[in-house]
LUMTI-794559 format. One record per atom (N, C-alpha, C): x, y, z. Coordinates in pm, whole numbers, plus 50000, padded with zeros to 5 digits. Atoms other than C-alpha are relative to their C-alpha. Layout:
LUMTI-794559
XYZ
...
END
This chain:
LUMTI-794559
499405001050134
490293684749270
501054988949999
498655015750000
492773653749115
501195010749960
498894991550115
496143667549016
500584989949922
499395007550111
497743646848744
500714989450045
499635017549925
499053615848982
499064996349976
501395013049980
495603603448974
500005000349864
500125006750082
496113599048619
500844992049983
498465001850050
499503581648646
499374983749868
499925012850150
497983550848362
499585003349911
500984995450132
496573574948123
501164997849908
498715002450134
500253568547896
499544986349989
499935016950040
499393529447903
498785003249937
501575003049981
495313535547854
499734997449824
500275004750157
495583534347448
500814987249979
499645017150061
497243500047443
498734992250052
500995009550010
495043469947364
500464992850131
500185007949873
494353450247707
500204984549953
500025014350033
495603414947690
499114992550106
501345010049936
493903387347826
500664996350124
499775001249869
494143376848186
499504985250071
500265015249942
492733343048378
498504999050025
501725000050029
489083330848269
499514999150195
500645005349883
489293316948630
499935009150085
500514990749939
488713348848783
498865004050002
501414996550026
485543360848863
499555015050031
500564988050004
484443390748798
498795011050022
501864994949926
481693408848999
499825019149977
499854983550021
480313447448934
498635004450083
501535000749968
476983462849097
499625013049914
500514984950077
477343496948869
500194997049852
499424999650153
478703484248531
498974994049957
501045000450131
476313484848234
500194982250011
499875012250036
475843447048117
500894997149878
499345000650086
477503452847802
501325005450051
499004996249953
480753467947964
500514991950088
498955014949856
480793437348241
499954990049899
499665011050048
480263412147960
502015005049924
498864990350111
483453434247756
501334996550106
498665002749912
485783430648081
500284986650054
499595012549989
485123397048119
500764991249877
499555003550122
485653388747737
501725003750010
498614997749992
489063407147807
500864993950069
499375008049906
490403390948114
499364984650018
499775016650003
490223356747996
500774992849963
498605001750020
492743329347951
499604984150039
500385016649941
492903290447979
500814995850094
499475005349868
495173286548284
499165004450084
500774997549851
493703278748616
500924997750073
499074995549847
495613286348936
500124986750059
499865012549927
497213256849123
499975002550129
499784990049867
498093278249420
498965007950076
500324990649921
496573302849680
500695012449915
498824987250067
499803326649499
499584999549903
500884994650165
498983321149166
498615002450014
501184996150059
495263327749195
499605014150045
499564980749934
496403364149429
500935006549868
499144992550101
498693369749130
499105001349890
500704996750121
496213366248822
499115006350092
500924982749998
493833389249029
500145007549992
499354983749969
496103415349115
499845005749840
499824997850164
497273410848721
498495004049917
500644999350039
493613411548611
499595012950031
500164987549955
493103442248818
500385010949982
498834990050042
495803462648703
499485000249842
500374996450209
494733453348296
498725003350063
501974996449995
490863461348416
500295016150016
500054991849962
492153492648530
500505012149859
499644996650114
494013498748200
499005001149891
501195000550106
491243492247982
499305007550071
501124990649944
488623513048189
500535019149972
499244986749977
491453545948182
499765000049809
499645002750137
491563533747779
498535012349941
501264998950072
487553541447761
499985018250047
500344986649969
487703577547979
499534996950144
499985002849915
487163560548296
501014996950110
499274996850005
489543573448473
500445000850196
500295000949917
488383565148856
498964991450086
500295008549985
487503535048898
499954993650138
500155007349837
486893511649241
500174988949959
500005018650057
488743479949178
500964992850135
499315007449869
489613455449478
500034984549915
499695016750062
490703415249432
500284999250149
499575006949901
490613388549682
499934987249941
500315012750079
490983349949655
499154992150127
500745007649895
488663324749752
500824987250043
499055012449990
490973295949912
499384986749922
499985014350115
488963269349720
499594985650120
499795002550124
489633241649677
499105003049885
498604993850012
490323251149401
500095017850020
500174989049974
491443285849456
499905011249835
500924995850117
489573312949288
500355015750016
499584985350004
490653349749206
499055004449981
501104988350032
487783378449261
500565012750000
499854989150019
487913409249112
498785007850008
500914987449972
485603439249227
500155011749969
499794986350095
484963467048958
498755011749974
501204994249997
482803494848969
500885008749936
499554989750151
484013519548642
499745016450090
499844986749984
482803551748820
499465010549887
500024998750128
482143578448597
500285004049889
499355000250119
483093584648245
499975014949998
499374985849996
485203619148223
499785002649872
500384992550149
484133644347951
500835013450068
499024992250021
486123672947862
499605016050070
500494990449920
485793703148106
500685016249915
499224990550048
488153727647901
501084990249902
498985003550106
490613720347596
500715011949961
498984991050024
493543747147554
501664993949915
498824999150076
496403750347328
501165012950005
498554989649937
499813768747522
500854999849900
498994997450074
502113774547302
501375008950033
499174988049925
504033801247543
500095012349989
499554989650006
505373832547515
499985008249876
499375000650152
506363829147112
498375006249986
501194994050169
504053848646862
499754990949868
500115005150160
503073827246558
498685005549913
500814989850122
502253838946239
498104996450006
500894999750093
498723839446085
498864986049977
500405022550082
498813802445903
499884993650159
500115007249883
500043789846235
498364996850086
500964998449923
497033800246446
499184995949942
500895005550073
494653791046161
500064980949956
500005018950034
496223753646102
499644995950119
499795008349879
495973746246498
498495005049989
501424997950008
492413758946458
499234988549941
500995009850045
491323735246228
500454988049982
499285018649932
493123701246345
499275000750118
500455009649817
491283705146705
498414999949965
501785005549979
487993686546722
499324999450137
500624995749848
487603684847102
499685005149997
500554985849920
485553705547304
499514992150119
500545002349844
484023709047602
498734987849993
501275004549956
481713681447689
499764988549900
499895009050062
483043653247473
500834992350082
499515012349925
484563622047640
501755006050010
498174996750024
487893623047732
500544986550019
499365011450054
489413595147562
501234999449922
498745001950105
492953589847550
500594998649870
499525003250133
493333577547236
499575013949866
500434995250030
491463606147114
500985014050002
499094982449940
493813635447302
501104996449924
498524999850055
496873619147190
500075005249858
500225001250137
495413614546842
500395017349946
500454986750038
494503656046830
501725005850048
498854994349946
498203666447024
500604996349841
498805000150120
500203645646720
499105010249903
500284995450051
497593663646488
500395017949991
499524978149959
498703703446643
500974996649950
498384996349994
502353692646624
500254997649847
499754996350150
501863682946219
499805009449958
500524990550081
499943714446169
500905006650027
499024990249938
502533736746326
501734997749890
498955006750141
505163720046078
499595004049843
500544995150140
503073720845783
500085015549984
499984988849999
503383760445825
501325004650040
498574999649976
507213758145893
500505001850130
499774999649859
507443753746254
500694985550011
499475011749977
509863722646239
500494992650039
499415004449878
511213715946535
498625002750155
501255000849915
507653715446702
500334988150063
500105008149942
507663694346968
498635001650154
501014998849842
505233686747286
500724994850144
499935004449901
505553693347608
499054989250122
501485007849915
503713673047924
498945008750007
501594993450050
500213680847900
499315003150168
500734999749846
498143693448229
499014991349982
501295007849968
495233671948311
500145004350150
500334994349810
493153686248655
498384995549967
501455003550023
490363663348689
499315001550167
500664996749887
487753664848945
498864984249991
500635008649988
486163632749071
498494998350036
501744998649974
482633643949193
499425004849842
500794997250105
481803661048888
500574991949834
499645008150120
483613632848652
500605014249856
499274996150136
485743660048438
501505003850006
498464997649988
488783668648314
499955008449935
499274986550043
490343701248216
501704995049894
499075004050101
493223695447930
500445008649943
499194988350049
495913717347819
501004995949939
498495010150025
498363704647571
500875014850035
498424990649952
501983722647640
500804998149825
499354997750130
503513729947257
501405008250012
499024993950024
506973742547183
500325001149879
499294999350142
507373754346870
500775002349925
498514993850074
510593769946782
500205009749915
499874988550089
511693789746521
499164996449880
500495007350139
509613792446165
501065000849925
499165002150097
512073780545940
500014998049841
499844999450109
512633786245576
501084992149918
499325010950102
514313765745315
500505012249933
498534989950040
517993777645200
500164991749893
499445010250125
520313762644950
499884988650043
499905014249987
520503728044890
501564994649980
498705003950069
524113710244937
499834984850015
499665015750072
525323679244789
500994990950104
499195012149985
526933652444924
501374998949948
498454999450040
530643652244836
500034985849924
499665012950100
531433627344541
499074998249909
501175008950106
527953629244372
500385007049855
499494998550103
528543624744044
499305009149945
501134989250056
525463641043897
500305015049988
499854990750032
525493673143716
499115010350123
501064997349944
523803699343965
499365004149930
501034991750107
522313718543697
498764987849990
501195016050000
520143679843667
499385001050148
500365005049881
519593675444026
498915014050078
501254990549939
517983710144108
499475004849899
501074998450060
515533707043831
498714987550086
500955004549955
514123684044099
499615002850136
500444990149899
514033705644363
498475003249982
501494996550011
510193710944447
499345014850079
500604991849951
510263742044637
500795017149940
498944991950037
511553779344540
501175003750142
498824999349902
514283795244761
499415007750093
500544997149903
513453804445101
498355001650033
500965004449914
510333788145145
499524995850053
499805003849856
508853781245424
500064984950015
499665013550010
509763748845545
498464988050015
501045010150004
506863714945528
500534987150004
499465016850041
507973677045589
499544996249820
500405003350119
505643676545258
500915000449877
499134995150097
508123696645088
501284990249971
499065013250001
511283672745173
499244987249924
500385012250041
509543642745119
499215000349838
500125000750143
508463651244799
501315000849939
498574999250039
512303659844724
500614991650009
499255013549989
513423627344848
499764985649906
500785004150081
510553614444627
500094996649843
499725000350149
511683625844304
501924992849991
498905004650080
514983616444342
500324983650027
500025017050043
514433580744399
499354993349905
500345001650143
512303582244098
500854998349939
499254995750100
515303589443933
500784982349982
499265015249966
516453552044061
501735000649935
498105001250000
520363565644070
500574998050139
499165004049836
520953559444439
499174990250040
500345008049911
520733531644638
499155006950159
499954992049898
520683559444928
499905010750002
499534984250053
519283592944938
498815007950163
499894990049899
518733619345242
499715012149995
500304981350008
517233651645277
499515003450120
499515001049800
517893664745649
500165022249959
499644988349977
517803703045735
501125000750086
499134999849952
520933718645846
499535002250122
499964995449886
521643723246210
499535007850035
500014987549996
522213759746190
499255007549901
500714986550071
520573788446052
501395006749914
499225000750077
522283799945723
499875016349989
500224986350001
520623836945753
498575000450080
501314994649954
517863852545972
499535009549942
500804990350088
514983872645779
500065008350088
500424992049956
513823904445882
498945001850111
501205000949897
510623889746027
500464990550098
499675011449915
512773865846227
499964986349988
499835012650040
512773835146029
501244995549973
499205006350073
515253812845976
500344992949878
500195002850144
516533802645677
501144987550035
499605014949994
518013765945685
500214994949872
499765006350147
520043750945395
499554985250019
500475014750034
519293717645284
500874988249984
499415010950027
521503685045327
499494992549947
500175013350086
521423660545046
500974988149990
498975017049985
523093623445125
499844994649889
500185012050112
523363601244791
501194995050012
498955010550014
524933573744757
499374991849821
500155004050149
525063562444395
499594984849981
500305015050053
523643528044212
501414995849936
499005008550080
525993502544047
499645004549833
500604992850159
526303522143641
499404989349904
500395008450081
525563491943481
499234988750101
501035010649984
522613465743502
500414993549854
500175010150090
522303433943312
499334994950019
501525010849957
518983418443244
500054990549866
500555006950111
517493387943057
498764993750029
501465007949984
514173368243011
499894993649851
500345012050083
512533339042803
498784999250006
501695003450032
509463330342650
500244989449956
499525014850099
508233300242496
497895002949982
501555008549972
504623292242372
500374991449864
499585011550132
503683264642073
499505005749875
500264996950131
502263287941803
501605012649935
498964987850064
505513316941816
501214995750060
499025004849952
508333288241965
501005010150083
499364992549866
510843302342209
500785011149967
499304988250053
512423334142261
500925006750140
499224994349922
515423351842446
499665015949981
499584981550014
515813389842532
501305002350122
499004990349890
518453407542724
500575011449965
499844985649997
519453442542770
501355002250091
498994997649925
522393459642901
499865020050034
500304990649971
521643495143072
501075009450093
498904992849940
524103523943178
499535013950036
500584990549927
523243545343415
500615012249997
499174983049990
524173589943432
501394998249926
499654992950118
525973586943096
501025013450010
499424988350024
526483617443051
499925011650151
500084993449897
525903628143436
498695008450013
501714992750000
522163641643372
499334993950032
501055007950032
520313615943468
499974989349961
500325006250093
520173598643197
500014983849991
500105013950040
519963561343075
500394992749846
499665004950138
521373542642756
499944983350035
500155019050017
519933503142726
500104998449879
500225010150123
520753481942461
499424988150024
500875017649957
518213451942435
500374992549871
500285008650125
518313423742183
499364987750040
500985010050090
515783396542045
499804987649977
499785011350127
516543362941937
498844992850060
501245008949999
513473344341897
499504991949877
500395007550108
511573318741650
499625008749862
500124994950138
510093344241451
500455019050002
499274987249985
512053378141563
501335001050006
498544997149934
515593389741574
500195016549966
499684984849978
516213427441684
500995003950079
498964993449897
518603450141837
499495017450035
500834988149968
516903482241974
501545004650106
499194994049922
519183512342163
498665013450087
500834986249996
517163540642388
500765005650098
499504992949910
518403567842553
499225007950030
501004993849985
516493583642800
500835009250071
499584988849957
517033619542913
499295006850080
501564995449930
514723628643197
500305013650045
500564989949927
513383661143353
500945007549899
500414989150086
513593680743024
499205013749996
500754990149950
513003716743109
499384997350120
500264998249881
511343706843387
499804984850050
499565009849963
510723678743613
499004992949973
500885009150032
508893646943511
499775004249825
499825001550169
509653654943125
500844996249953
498965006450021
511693631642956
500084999149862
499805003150129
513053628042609
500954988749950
499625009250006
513383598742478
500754995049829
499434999350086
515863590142178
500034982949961
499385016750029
515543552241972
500244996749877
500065006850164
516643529841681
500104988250065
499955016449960
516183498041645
499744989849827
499575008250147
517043475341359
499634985850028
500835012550005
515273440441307
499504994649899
500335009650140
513973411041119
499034993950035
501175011649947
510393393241161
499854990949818
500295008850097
509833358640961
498524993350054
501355001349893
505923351541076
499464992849831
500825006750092
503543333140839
499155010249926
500314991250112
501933366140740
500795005449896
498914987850095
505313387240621
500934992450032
498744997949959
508283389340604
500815012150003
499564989249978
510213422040739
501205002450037
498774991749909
513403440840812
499695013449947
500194980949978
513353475240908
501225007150088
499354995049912
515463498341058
499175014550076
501354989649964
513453525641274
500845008450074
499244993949932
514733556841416
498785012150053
501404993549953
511973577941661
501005006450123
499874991149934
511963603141916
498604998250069
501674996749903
509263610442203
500045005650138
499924987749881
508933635942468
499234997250055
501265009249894
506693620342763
500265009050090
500494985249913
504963642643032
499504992850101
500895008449906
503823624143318
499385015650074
500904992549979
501003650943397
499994998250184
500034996849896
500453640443756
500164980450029
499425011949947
500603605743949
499264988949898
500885009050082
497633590443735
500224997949847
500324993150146
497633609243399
501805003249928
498544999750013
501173606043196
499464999849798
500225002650155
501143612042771
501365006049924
498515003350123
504143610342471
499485008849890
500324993850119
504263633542201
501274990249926
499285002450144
506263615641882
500434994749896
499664999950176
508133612541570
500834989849945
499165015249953
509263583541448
500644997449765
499765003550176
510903577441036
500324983650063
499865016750052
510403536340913
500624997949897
499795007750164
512463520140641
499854983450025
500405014150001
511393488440556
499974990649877
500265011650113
511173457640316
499444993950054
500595012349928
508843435340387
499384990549870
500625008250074
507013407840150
498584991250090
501095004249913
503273396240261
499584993149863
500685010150108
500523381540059
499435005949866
500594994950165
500113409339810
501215003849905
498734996950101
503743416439717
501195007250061
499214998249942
507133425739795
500255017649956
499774986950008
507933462039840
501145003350101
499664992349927
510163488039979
499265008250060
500584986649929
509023518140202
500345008650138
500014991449858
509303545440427
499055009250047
501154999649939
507183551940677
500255017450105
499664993549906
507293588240828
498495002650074
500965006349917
504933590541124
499925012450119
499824991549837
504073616241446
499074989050101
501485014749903
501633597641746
499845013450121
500694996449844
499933610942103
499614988550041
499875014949909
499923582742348
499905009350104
500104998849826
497963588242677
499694988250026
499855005249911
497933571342974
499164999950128
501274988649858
495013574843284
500124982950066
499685012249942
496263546043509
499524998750176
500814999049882
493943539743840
500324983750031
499805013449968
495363504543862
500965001450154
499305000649906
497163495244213
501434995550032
498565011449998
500143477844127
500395001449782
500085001650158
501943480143735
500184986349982
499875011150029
502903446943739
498834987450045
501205011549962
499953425743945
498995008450046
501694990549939
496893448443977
499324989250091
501285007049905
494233437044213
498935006649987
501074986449989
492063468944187
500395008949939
499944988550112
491373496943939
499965000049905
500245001650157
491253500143613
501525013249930
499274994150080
493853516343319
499134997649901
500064997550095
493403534543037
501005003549891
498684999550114
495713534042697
499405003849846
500524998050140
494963554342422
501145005949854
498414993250089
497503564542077
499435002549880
500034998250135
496853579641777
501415005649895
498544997950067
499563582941502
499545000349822
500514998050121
498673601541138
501294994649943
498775002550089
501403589740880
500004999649847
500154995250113
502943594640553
500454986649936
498875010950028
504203560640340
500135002849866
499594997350153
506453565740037
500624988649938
499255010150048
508453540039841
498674994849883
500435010250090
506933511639589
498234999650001
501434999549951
503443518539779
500235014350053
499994988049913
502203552839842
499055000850111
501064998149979
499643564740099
499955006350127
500084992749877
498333583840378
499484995550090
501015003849912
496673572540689
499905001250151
500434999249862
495333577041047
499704990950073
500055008049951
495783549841313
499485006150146
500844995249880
493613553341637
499984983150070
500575008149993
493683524341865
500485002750170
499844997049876
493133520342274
499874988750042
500055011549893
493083494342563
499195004050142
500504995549868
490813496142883
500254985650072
499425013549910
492183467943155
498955006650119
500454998949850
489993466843492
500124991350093
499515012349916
490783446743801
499265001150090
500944996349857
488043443044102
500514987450080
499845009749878
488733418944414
498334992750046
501245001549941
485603397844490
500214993450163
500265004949860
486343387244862
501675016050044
499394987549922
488343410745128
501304998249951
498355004349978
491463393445131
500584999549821
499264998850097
491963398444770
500764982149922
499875015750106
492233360544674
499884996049914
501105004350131
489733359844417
499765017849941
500234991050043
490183388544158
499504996749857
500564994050131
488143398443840
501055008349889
499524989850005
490173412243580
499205000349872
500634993950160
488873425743195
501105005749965
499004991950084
490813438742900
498885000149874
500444992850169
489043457742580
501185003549928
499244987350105
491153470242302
499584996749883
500815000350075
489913480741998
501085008549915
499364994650125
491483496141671
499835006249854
500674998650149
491093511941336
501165009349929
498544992050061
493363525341082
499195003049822
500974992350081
491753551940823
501065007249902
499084991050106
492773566440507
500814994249894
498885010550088
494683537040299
499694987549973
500525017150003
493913504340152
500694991150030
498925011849946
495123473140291
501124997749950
499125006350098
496993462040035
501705011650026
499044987850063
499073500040015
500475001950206
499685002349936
499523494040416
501214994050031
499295013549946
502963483840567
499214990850075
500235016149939
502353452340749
499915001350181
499444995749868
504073470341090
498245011850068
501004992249940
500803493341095
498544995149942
501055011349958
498383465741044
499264993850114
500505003749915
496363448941285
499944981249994
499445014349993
497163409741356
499154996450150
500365002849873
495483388941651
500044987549983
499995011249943
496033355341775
501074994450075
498805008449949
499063339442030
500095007650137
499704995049804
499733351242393
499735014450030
500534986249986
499783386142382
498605010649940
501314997750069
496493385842188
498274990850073
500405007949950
493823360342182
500674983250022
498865013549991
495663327042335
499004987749956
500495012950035
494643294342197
500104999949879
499664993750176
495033309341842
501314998349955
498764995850064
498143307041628
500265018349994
499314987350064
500363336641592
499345006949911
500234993850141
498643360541337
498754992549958
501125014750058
495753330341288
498635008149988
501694996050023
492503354241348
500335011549916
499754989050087
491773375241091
499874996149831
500555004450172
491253376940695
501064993449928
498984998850030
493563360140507
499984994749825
500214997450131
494213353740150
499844981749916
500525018050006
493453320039903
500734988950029
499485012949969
496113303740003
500094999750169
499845002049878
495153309340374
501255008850102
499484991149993
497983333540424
499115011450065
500594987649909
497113362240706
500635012649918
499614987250044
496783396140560
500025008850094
499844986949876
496193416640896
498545003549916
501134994450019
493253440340865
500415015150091
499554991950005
492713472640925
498395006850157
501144999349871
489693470041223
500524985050118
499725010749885
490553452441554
499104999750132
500375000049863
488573441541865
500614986350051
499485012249917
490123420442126
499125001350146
500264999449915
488503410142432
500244989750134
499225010349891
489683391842798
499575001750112
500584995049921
488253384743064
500934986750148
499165005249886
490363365543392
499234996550138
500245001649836
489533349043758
501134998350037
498745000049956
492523352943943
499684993650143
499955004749908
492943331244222
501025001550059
498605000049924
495953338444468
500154988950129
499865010549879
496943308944755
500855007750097
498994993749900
499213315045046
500814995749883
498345001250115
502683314344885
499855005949886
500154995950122
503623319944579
499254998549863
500695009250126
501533302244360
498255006649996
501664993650037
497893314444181
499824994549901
500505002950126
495683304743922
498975004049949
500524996750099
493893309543630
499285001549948
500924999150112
490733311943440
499845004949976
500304987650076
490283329243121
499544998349920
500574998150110
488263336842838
500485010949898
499194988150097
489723355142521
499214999349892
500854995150176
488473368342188
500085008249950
499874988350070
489173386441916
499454998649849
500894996450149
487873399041551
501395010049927
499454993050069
489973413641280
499395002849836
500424999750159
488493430340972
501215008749908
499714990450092
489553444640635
499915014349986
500124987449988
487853470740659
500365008550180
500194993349920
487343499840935
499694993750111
500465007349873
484993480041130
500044988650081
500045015749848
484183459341428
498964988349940
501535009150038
482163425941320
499984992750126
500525011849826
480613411941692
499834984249951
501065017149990
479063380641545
501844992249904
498905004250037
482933376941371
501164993350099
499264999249884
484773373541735
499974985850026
499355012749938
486863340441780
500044999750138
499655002949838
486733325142145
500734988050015
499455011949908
489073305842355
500114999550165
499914999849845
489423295842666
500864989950098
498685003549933
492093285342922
500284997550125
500015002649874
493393275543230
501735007250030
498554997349953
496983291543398
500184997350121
499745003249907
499043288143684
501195016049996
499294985549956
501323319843845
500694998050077
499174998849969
504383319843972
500815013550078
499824992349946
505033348644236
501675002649991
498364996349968
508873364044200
500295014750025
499704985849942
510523396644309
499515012649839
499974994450160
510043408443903
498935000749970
501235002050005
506803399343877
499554986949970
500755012550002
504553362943842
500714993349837
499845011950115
505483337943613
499354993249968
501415004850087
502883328843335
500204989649967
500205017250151
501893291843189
498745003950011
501115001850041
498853294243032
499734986449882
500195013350138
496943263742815
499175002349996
500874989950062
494603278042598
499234986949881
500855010350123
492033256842328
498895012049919
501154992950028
489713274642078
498364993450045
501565008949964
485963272042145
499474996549844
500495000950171
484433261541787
501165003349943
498504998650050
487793254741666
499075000249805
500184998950123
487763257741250
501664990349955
498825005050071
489773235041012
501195007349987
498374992349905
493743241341133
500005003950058
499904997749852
493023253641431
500784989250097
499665010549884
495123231441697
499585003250143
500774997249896
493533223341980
500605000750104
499274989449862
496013237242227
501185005449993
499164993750030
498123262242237
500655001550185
499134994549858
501163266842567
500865011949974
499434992250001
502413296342667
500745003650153
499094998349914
505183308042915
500915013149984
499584987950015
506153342742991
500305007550130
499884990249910
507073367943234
498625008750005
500264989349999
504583392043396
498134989649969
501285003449995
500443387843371
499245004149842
500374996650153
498233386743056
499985014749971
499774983850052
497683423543067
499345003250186
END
């Protein structure tokens, strides 16, 4: 029998074998052909030996990694000699005969003395894949040991650790016997949770994001989902969730019960952001926002943004109030007061809405709400007052990889919003309109991506004319189809004046090229249709098409696009630039 010295390189045998000196020669009379070409491929190298010493040193060295890689495969008793040939020049031989490949004679799981529950015995059950009479391949044992010591955790054993493992191999009959050594400790239960001294945060806020109830049993899953939500919350720079030392109470059945240390360290309360646009059909535009963080110590958020642009000027406030009743429900509070001067209308409104958002699970997230419009606006059928009261449902089914630069997946965006409008114009109507974006990669490396955008629209129940303007449908300029003026596709009246419509299809389709660095580019095809009525007209659908360039930053890519229609129409200009933050969609 071996006792566990004759494995002393099975801890190295899962590292990758570096390369060694081509000018060795490598002789075998038992090794397969594919296993002597494999150890020669490994121990190669473009220095040749000047010396007698150096060409005794890259054998020894070649001998020692041959021996590593052979222990790597389950070969674990090997016959490896080196001599040199004096040369000139001198020549390192290595002599390897592999021996043979150890399969698993017994696989046991000690655990000691300790009793564990139930779960325990059933999770270490179904993490071990060994058995008797499968290879015994390091990389394989280690793999299955870390696998016991998660399961034993996952069932609140959290101070599982491993001891040294037996191995008792036997060299005539090529096996090994394997026993990992487990220590599992106490099962520990989850206590109170304490705070950090200084955090500002209300607790009544902070353990609505607690994910587990009280005293149960402990799971890394469980923490790390707790550490999870509260960096969602993006109020700390720094945040910690560590079981105490000590035991805070022992159960009846002998569990411990372990409170919960929480470290935060708070964000800076205020942010200040800005950004710029520019294209040549909707001239340039500023925004910036000013955002103040836990308010009122809940959480919460209060940004003010404002507007100034060629044909916008607004001032919007929102305050968001998250994990409403429970966690991942947020209520969101806005107004926002503004002025658009555009070639279809002209508008000021002041808007004051509400909306309670549910993010369902990591994919699936939807908004219930309510929103009152006052408005003046003047278009191409006449100047009116009105107020617009309004409810909506806005989902969300987002399989994209990235929100800001997808590469892969697809999103879905759907909203409907019935409404009432009173003033100078009466009327009722039902707005339904969605977006499907998809992004595929055509090579590995993600260089060359595919992307698509649909969205489509319709707004039921009201005639154009008795329509505000704000729940119209408009398409042409950057965030639409590009190469188009502002507002340009679509019906418009005899003096050429855009009325909007009340049916929309837009469609986009992208090659995304990425380089090393920061830089990518562009090709795209766009198109859109806007009717009067309800429907979609296909054979109605304006095309353009474009070239961009992308600008990689910590915020996200920086857009130029230059866009031309295809079958331009009298006033059409034949190119439109645009410059923006962030990717077409």
């Amino acid at each position: 029998m071996i006792k566990p010295a004759a494995f002393s390189a099975f801890a190295m045998a899962c590292a990758v074998l570096p390369a060694a000196a081509e000018n060795v020669r490598i002789t075998s009379e038992t090794a397969a052909p594919g296993m002597l070409a494999n150890l020669r491929a490994e121990l190669t190298e473009s220095t040749a030996p000047d010396t007698v010493f150096e060409a005794r040193r890259q054998a020894r060295r070649a001998a020692e990694k041959a021996e590593n890689y052979l222990n790597s495969l389950g070969y674990f008793a090997p016959e490896i000699s080196f001599a040199v040939e004096p040369g000139p020049p001198p020549i390192g031989r290595v002599r390897i005969e592999p021996g043979p490949r150890f399969i698993l004679s017994g696989v046991t799981v000690n655990t000691g003395e300790q009793a564990l529950s139930l779960e325990a015995d059933q999770a270490l059950q179904q993490v071990q894949t060994l058995k008797v009479g499968d290879d015994a391949i390091p990389k394989a044992i280690v793999a299955e040991e870390a696998g016991l010591i998660a399961a034993l955790k996952a069932v609140g054993y959290a101070e599982t650790e491993a001891l040294p493992r037996n191995l008792i191999g036997d060299r005539v009959e090529g096996t090994l016997d394997l026993t990992y050594n487990l220590l599992p400790g106490p099962r520990i239960r989850l206590g109170e949770v304490i705070y950090s001294e200084g955090t500002r945060t209300r607790r009544v806020y902070l353990n609505r994001l607690i994910p587990y109830q009280s005293e149960e049993l402990y799971s890394p899953q469980t923490l790390a989902a707790f550490t999870r939500r509260l960096n969602a919350t993006r109020l700390y720079r720094f945040s910690s969730v560590q079981l105490a030392d000590e035991p805070s109470l022992i159960t009846a059945e002998g569990d411990e019960v372990r409170d919960v240390i929480v470290q935060l360290e708070e964000r800076d309360r205020y942010t200040l952001t800005s950004g710029a646009s520019f294209s040549t059909s909707e001239g340039p535009g500023l925004t910036g926002s000013l955002t103040r963080r836990n308010a009122t110590r809940r959480g919460d958020t209060i940004t003010g943004a404002m507007t100034l642009a060629t044909l916008e000027r607004s001032f919007a406030v929102d305050w968001r109030i998250p994990n409403v009743t429970a966690f991942d429900r947020t209520l969101v509070l806005s107004s926002d007061i503004g002025r658009e001067e555009t070639d279809a209308f002209d508008r000021e409104a002041i808007t004051l809405s509400g909306a309670y958002e549910v993010r369902a699970s990591r994919r699936l997230s939807y908004a219930l709400g309510i929103a009152s419009e006052f408005t003046r606006e003047e278009d191409a059928f006449e100047q009116r007052d009105q107020q617009i009261l309004s409810t909506s449902l806005g989902v969300r089914l987002d399989h994209a990889n990235d929100p800001l630069d997808a590469t892969r997946g697809w999103r879905v965006d759907t909203r409907g919003e019935p409404g009432i409008v009173i003033g100078d114009r009466e009327a009722q109507y039902f707005s339904l309109n969605g977006q499907v974006s998809a992004y595929r990669p055509i090579t590995e490396e993600e260089r060359f991506v595919l992307a698509g955008r649909v969205r489509s629209g319709f707004v039921f129940g009201a005639a154009l004319a008795d329509l505000p303007v704000s729940r119209r449908f408009f398409a042409g300029g950057g965030g639409s189809a590009r190469g188009f003026e502002y507002q340009s596709v679509g019906p418009q009246d005899a003096d050429g004046t855009p009325t909007g419509g009340r049916g929309l299809l837009e469609v986009s389709g992208e090659l995304r090229w990425r380089r090393d660095g920061p830089l990518g580019f562009v090709g795209f095809l766009d198109g859109a249709s806007v009717s009067a009525d309800q429907g979609v007209r296909f054979d109605d659908v304006r095309y353009s098409a474009g070239l961009g360039v992308r600008y990689d930053t910590l915020i996200g890519p920086i857009r130029f696009d230059l866009a031309t229609p295809i079958d331009p129409r009298d006033g059409d200009d034949p190119v439109q630039v645009y410059v923006s933050i962030g990717q077409a969609f």
